[in-house]
mmCIF file of the C-alpha atoms, coordinates in Angstrom:
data_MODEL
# 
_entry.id   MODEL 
# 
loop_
_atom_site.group_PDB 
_atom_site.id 
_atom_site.type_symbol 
_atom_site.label_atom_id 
_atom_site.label_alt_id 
_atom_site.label_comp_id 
_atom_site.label_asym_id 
_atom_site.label_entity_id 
_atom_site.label_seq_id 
_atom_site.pdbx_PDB_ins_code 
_atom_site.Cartn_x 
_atom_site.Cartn_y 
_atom_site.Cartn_z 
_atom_site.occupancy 
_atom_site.B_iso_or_equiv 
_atom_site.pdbx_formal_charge 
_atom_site.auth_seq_id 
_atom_site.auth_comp_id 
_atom_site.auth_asym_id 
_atom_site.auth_atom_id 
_atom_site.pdbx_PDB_model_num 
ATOM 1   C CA . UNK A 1 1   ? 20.510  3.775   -23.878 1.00 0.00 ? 1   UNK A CA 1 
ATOM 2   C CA . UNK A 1 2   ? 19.492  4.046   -19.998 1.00 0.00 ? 2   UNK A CA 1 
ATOM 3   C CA . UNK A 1 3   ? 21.418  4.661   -17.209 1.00 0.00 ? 3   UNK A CA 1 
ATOM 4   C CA . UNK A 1 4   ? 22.449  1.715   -14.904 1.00 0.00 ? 4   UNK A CA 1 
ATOM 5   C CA . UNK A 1 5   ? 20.595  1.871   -12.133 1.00 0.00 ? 5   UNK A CA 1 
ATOM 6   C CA . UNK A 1 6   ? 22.095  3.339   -8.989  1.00 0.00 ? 6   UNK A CA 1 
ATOM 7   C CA . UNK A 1 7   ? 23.776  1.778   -6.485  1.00 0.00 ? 7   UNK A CA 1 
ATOM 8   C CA . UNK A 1 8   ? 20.836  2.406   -3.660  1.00 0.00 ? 8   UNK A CA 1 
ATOM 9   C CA . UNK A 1 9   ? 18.350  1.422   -6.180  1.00 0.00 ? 9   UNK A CA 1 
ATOM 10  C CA . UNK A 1 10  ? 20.044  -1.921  -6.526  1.00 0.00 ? 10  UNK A CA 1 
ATOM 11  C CA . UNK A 1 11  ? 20.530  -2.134  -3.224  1.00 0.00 ? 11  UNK A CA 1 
ATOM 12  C CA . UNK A 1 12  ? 16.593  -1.915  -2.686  1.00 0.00 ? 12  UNK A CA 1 
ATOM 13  C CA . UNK A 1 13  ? 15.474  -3.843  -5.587  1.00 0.00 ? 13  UNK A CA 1 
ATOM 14  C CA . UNK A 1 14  ? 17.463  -6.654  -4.327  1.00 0.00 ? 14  UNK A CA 1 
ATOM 15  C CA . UNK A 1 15  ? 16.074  -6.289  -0.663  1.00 0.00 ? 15  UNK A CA 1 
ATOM 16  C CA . UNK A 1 16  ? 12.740  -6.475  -2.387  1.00 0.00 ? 16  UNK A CA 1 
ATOM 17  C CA . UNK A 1 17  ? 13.420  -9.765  -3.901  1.00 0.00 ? 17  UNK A CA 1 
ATOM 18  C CA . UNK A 1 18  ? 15.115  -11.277 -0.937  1.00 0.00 ? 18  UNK A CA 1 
ATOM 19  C CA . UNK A 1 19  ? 11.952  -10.152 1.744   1.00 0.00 ? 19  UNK A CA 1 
ATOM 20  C CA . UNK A 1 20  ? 9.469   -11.673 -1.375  1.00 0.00 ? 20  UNK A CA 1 
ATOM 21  C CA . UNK A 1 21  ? 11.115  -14.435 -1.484  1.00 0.00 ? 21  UNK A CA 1 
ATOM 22  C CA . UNK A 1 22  ? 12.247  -15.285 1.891   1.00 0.00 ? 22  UNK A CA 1 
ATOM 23  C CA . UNK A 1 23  ? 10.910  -12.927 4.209   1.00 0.00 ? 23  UNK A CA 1 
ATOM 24  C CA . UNK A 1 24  ? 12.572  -10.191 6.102   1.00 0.00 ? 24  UNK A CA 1 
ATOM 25  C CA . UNK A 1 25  ? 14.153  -12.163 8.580   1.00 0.00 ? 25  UNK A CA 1 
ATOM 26  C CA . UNK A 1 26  ? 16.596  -13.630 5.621   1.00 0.00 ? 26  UNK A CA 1 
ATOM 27  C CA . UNK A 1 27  ? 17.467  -10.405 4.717   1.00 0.00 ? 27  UNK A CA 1 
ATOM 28  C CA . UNK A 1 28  ? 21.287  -10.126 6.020   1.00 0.00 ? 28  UNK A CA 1 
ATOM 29  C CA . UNK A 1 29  ? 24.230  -7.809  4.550   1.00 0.00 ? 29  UNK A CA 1 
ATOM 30  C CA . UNK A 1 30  ? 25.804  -11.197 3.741   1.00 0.00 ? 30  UNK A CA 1 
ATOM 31  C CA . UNK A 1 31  ? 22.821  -12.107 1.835   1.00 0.00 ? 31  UNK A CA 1 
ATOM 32  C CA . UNK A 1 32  ? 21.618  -8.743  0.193   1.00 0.00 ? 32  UNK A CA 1 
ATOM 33  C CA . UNK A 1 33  ? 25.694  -8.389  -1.317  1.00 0.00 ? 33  UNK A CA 1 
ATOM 34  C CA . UNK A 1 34  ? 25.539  -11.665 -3.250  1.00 0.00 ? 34  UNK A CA 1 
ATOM 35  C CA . UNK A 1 35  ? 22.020  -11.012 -4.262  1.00 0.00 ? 35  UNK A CA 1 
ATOM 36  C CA . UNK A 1 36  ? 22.650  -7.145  -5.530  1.00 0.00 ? 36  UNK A CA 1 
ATOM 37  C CA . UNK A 1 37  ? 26.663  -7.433  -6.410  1.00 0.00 ? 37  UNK A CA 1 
ATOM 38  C CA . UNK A 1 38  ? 27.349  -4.426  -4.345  1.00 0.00 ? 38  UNK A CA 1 
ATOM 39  C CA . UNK A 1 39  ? 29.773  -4.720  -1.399  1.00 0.00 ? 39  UNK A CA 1 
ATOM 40  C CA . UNK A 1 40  ? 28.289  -4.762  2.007   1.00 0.00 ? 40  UNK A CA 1 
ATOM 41  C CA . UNK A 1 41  ? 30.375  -1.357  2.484   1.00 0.00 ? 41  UNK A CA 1 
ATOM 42  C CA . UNK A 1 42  ? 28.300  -0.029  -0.009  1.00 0.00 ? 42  UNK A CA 1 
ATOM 43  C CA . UNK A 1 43  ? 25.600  -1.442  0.815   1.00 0.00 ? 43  UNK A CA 1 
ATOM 44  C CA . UNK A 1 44  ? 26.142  0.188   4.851   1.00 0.00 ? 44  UNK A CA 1 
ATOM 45  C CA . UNK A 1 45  ? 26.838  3.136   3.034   1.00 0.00 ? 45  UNK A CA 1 
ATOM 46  C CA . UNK A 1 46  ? 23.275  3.572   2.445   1.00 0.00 ? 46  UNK A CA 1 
ATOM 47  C CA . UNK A 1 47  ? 21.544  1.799   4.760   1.00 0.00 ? 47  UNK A CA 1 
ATOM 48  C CA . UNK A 1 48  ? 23.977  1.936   8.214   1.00 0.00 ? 48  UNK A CA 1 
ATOM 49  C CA . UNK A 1 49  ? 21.466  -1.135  9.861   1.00 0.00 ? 49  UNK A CA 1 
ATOM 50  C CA . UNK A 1 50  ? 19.061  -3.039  9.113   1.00 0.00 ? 50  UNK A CA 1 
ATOM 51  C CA . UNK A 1 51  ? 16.413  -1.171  10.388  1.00 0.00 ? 51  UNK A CA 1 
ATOM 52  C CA . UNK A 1 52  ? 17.473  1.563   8.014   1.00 0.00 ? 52  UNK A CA 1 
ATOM 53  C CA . UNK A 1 53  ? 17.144  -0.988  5.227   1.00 0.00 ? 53  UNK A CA 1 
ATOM 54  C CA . UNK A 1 54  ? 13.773  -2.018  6.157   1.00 0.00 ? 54  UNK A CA 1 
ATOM 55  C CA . UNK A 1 55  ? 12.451  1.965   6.783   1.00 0.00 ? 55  UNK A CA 1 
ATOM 56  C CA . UNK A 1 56  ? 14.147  2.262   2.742   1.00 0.00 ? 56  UNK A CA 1 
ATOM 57  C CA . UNK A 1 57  ? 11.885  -0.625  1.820   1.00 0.00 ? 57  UNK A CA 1 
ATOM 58  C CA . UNK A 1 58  ? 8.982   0.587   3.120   1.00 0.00 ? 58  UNK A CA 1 
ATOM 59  C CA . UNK A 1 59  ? 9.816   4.058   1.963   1.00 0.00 ? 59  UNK A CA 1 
ATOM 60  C CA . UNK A 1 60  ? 9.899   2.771   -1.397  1.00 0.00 ? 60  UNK A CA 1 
ATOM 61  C CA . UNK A 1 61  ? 7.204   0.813   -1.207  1.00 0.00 ? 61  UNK A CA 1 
ATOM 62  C CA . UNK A 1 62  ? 4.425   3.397   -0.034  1.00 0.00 ? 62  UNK A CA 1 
ATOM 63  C CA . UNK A 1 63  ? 6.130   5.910   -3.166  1.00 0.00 ? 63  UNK A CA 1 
ATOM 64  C CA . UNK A 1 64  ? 5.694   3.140   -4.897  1.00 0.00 ? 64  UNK A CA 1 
ATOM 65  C CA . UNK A 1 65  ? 2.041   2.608   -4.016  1.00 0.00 ? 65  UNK A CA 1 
ATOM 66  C CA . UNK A 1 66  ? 1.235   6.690   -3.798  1.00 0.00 ? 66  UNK A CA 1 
ATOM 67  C CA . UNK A 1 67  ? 2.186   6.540   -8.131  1.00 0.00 ? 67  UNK A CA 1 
ATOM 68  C CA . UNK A 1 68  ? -0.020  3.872   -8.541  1.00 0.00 ? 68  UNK A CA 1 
ATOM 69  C CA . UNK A 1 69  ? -3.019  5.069   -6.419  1.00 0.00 ? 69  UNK A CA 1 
ATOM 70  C CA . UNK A 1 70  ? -2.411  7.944   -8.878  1.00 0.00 ? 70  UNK A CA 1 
ATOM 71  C CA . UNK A 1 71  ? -2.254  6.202   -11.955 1.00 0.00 ? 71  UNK A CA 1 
ATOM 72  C CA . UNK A 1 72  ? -5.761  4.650   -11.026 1.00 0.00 ? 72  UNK A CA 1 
ATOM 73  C CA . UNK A 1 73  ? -7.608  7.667   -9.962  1.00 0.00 ? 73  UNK A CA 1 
ATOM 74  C CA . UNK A 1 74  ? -10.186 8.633   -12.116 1.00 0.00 ? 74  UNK A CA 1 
ATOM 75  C CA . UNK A 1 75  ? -10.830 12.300  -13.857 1.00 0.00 ? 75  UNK A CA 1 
ATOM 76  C CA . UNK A 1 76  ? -14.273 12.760  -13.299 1.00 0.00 ? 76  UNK A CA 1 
ATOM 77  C CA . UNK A 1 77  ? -15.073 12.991  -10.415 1.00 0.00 ? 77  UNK A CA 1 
ATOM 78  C CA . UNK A 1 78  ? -14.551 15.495  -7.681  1.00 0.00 ? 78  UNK A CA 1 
ATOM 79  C CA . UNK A 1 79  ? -10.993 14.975  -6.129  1.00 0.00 ? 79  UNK A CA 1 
ATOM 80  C CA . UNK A 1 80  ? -11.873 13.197  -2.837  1.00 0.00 ? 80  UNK A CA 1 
ATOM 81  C CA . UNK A 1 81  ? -13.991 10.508  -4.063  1.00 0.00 ? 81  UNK A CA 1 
ATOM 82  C CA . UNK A 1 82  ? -11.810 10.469  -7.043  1.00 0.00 ? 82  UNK A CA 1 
ATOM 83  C CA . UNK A 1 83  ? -8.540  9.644   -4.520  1.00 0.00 ? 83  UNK A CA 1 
ATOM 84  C CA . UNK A 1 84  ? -10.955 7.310   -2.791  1.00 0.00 ? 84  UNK A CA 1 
ATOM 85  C CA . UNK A 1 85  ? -11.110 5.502   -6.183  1.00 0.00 ? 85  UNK A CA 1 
ATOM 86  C CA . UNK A 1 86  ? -7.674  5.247   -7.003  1.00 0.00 ? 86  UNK A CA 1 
ATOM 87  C CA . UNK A 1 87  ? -7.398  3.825   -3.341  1.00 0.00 ? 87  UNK A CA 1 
ATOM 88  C CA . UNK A 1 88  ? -10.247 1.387   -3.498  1.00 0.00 ? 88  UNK A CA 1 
ATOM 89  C CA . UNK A 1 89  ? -8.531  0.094   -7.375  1.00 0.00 ? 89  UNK A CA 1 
ATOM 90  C CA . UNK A 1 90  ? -4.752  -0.234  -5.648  1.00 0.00 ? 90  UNK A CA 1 
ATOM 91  C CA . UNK A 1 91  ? -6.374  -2.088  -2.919  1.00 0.00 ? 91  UNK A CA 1 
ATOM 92  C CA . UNK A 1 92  ? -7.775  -4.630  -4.911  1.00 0.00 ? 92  UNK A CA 1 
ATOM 93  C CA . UNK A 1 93  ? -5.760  -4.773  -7.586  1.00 0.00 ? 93  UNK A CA 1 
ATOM 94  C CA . UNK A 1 94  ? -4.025  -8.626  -7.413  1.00 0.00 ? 94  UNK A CA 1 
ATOM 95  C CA . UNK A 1 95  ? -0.668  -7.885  -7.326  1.00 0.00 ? 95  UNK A CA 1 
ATOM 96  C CA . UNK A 1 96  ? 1.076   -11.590 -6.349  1.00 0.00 ? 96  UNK A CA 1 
ATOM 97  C CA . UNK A 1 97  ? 4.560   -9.304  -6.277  1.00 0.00 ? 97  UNK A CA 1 
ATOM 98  C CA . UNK A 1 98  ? 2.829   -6.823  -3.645  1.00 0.00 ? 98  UNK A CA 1 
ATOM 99  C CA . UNK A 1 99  ? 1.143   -9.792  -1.517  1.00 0.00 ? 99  UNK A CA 1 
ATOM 100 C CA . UNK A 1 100 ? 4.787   -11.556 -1.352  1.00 0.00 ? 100 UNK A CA 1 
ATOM 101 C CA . UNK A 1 101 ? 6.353   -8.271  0.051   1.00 0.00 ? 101 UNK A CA 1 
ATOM 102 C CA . UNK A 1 102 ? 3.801   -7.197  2.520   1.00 0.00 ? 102 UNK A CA 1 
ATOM 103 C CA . UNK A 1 103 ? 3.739   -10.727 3.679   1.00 0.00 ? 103 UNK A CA 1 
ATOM 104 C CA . UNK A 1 104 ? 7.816   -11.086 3.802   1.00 0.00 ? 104 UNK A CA 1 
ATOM 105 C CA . UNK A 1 105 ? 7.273   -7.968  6.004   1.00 0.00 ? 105 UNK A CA 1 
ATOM 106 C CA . UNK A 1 106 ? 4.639   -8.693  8.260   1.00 0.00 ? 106 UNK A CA 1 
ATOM 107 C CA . UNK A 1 107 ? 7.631   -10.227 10.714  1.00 0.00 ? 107 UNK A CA 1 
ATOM 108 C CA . UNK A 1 108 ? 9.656   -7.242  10.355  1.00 0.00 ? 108 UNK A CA 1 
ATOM 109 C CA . UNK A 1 109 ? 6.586   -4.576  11.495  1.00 0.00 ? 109 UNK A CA 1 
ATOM 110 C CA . UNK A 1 110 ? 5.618   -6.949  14.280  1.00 0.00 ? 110 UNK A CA 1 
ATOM 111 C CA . UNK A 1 111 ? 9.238   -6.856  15.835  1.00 0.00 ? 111 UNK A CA 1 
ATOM 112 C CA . UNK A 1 112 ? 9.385   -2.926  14.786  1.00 0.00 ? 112 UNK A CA 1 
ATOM 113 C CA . UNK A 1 113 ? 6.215   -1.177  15.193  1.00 0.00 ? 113 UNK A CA 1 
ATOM 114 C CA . UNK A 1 114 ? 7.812   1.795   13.981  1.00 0.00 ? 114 UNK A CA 1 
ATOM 115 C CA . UNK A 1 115 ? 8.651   0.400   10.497  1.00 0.00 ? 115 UNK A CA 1 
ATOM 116 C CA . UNK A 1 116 ? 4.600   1.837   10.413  1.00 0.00 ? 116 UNK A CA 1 
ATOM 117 C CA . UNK A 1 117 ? 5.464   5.479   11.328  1.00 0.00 ? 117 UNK A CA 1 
ATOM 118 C CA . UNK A 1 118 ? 5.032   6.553   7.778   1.00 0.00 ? 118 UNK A CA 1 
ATOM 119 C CA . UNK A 1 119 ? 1.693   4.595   7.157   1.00 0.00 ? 119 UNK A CA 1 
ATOM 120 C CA . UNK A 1 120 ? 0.958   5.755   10.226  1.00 0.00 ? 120 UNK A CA 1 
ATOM 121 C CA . UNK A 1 121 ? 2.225   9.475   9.226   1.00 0.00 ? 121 UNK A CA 1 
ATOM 122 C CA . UNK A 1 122 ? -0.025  9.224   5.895   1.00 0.00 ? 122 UNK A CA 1 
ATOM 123 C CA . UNK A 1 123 ? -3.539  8.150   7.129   1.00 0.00 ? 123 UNK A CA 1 
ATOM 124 C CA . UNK A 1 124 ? -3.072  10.634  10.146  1.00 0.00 ? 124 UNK A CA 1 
ATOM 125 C CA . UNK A 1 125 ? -2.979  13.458  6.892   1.00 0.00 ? 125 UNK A CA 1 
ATOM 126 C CA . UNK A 1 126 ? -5.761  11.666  4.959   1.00 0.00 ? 126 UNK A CA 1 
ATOM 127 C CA . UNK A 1 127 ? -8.248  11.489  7.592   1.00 0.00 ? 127 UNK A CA 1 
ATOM 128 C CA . UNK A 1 128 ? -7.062  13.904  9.992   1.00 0.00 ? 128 UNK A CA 1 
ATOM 129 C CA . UNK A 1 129 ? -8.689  16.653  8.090   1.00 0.00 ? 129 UNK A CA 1 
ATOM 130 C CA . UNK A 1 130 ? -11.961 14.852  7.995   1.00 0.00 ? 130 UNK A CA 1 
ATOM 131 C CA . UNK A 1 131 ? -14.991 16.652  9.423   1.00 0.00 ? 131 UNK A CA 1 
ATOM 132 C CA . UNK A 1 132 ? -16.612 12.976  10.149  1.00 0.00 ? 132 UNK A CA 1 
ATOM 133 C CA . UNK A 1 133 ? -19.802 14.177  8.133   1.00 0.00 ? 133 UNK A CA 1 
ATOM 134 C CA . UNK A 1 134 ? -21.915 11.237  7.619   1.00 0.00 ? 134 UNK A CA 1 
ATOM 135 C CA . UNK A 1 135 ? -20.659 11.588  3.686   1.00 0.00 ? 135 UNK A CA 1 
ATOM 136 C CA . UNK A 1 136 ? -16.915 11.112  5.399   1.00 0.00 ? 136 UNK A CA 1 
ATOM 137 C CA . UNK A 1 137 ? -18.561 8.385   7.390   1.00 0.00 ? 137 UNK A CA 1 
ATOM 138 C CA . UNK A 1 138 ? -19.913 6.396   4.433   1.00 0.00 ? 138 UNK A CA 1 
ATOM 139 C CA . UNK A 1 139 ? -16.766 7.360   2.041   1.00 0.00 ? 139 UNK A CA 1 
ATOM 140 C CA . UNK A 1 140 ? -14.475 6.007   5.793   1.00 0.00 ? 140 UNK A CA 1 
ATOM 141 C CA . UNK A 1 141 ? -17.023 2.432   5.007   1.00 0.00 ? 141 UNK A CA 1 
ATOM 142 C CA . UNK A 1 142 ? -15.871 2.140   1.571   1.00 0.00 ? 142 UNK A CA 1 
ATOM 143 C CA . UNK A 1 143 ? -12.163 2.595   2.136   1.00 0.00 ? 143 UNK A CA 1 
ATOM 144 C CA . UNK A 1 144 ? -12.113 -0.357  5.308   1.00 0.00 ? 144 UNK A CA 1 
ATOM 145 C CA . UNK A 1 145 ? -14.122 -2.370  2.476   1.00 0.00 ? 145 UNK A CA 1 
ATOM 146 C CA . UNK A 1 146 ? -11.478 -2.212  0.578   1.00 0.00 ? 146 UNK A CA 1 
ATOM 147 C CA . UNK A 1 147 ? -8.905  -2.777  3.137   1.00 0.00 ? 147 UNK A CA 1 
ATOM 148 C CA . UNK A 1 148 ? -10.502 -5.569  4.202   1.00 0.00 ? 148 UNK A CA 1 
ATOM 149 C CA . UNK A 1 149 ? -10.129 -7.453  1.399   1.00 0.00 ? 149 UNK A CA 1 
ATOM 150 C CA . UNK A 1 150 ? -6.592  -6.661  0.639   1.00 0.00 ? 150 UNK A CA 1 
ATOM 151 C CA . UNK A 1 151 ? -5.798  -8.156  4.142   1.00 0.00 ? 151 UNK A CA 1 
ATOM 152 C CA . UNK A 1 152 ? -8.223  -11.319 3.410   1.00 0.00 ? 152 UNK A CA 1 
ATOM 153 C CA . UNK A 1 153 ? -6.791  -12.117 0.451   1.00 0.00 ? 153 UNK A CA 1 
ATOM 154 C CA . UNK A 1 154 ? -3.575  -11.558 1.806   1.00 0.00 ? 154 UNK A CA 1 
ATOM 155 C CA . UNK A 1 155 ? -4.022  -14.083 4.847   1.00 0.00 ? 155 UNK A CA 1 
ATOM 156 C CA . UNK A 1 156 ? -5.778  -16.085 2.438   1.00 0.00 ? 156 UNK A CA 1 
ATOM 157 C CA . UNK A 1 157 ? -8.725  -16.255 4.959   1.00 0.00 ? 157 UNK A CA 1 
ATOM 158 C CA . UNK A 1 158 ? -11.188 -16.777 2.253   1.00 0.00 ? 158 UNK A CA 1 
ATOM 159 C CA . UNK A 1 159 ? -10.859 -16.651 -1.799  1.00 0.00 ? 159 UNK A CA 1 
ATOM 160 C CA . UNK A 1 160 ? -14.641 -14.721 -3.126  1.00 0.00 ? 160 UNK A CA 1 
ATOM 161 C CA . UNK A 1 161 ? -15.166 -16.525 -6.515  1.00 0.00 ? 161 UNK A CA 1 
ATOM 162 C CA . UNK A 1 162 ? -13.351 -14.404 -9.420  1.00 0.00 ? 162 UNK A CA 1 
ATOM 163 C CA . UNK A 1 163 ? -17.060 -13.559 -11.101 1.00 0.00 ? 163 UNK A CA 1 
ATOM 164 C CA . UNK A 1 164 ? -18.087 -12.551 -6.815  1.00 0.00 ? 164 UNK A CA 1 
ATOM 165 C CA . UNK A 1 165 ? -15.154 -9.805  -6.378  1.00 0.00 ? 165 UNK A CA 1 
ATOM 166 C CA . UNK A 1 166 ? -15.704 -8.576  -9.844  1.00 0.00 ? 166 UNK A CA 1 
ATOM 167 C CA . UNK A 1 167 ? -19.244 -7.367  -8.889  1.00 0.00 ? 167 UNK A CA 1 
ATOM 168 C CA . UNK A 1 168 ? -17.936 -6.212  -5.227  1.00 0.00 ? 168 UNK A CA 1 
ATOM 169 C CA . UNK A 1 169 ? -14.972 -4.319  -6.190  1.00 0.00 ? 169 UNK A CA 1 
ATOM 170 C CA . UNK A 1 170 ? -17.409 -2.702  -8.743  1.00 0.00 ? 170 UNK A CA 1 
ATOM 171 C CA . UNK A 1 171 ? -20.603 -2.244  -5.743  1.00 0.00 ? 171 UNK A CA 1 
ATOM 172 C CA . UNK A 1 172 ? -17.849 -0.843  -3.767  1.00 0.00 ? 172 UNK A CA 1 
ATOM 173 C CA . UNK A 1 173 ? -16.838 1.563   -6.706  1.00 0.00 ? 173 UNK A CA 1 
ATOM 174 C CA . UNK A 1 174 ? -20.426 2.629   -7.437  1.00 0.00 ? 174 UNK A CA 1 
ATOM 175 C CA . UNK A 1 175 ? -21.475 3.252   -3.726  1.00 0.00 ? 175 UNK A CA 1 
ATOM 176 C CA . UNK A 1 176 ? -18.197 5.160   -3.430  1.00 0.00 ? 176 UNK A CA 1 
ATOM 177 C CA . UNK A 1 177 ? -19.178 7.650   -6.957  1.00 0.00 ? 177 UNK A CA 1 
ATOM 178 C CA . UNK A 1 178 ? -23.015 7.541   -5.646  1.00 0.00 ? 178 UNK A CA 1 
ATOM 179 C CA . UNK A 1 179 ? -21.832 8.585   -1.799  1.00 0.00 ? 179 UNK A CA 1 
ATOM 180 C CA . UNK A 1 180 ? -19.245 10.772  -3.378  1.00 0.00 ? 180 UNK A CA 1 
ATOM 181 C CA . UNK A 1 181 ? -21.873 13.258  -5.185  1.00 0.00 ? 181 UNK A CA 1 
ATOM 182 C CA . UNK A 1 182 ? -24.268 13.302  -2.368  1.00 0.00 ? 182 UNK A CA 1 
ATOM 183 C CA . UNK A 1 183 ? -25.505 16.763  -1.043  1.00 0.00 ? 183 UNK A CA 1 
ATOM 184 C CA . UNK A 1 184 ? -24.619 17.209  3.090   1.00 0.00 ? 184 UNK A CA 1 
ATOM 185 C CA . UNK A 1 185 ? -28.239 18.079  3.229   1.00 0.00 ? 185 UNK A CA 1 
ATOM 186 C CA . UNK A 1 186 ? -29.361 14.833  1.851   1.00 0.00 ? 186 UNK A CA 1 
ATOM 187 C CA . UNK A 1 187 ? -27.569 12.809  3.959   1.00 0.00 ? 187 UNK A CA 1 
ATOM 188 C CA . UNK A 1 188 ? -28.424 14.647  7.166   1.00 0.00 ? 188 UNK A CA 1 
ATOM 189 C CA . UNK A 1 189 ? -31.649 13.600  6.107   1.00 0.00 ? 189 UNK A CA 1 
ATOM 190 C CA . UNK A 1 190 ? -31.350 9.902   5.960   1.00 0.00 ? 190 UNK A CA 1 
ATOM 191 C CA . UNK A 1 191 ? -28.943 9.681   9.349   1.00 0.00 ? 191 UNK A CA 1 
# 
């Protein structure tokens, strides 16, 4: 039999469900207690404010998002188109839960630009070390593509017809294995 959960993973779960739900500006103490069953001293044992809350969200969010950018990278490929894989397939994958959070937070990161610090903190180490080759150029293309859509879809700016994304999540994956095994030499060629 498994272990109850603990108390700050409650705590978080139910934050979760309250800023997918309602947003992040419904998320009180008062609120997140009845929702989780854990006192609000508990609760500010964990997470002092509510800034600390939301920084816990978000922390658990991007872990959250690192596993499954993981879980979807591919073996065979060499490791930084095969990272740029698992990217482009967490991007677009259509996670209604996800789309409910990051919207529910939106408010939150607009009043707190800091809430950002560690998305901030993790693209400055993924493309920080980039040479800006015109491979890291093209490969840069393919991961705004698939940004791009995320935060389309997200807005709901525009719905591409199911059979549409299909075939441009898979262009997207292509170009990014075909771009990925290119030789510097190559490309120097065709810039």
């Amino acid at each position: 039999m498994g272990r109850p959960p603990l108390a700050k993973d409650k705590i978080l779960a139910a934050a979760r469900q309250i800023v997918e739900q309602h947003g992040a500006g419904c998320l009180t103490f008062d609120e997140l207690a009845r929702v989780s069953g854990i006192t609000r001293g508990g609760i500010t044992y964990h997470f002092p404010t509510k800034e600390d809350l939301l920084r816990g969200l978000l922390e658990s969010d991007f872990a959250q998002w690192e596993e499954s950018e993981t879980a979807l990278t591919p073996p065979d490929c060499d490791p930084e188109t095969a990272r740029l894989l698992g990217f482009i397939r967490a991007y677009t994958s259509q996670d209604e839960s996800h789309r409910r959070f990051l919207s529910g937070m939106l408010s939150a990161a607009t009043l707190d630009p800091s809430l950002m610090d560690p998305c901030r903190q993790e693209l400055q180490e993924r493309l920080g070390r980039k040479q800006w080759t015109e491979r890291d150029l093209r490969m840069h293309i393919l991961h705004l593509a698939a940004e791009g859509l995320m935060w389309q879809e997200l807005f709901q700016m525009f719905a591409l017809p199911a059979p549409a994304r299909a075939r441009l999540i898979t262009l997207i994956e292509r170009l990014a294995r075909e771009w990925g095994e290119e030789q510097p030499g190559r490309l120097a060629k065709e810039a």
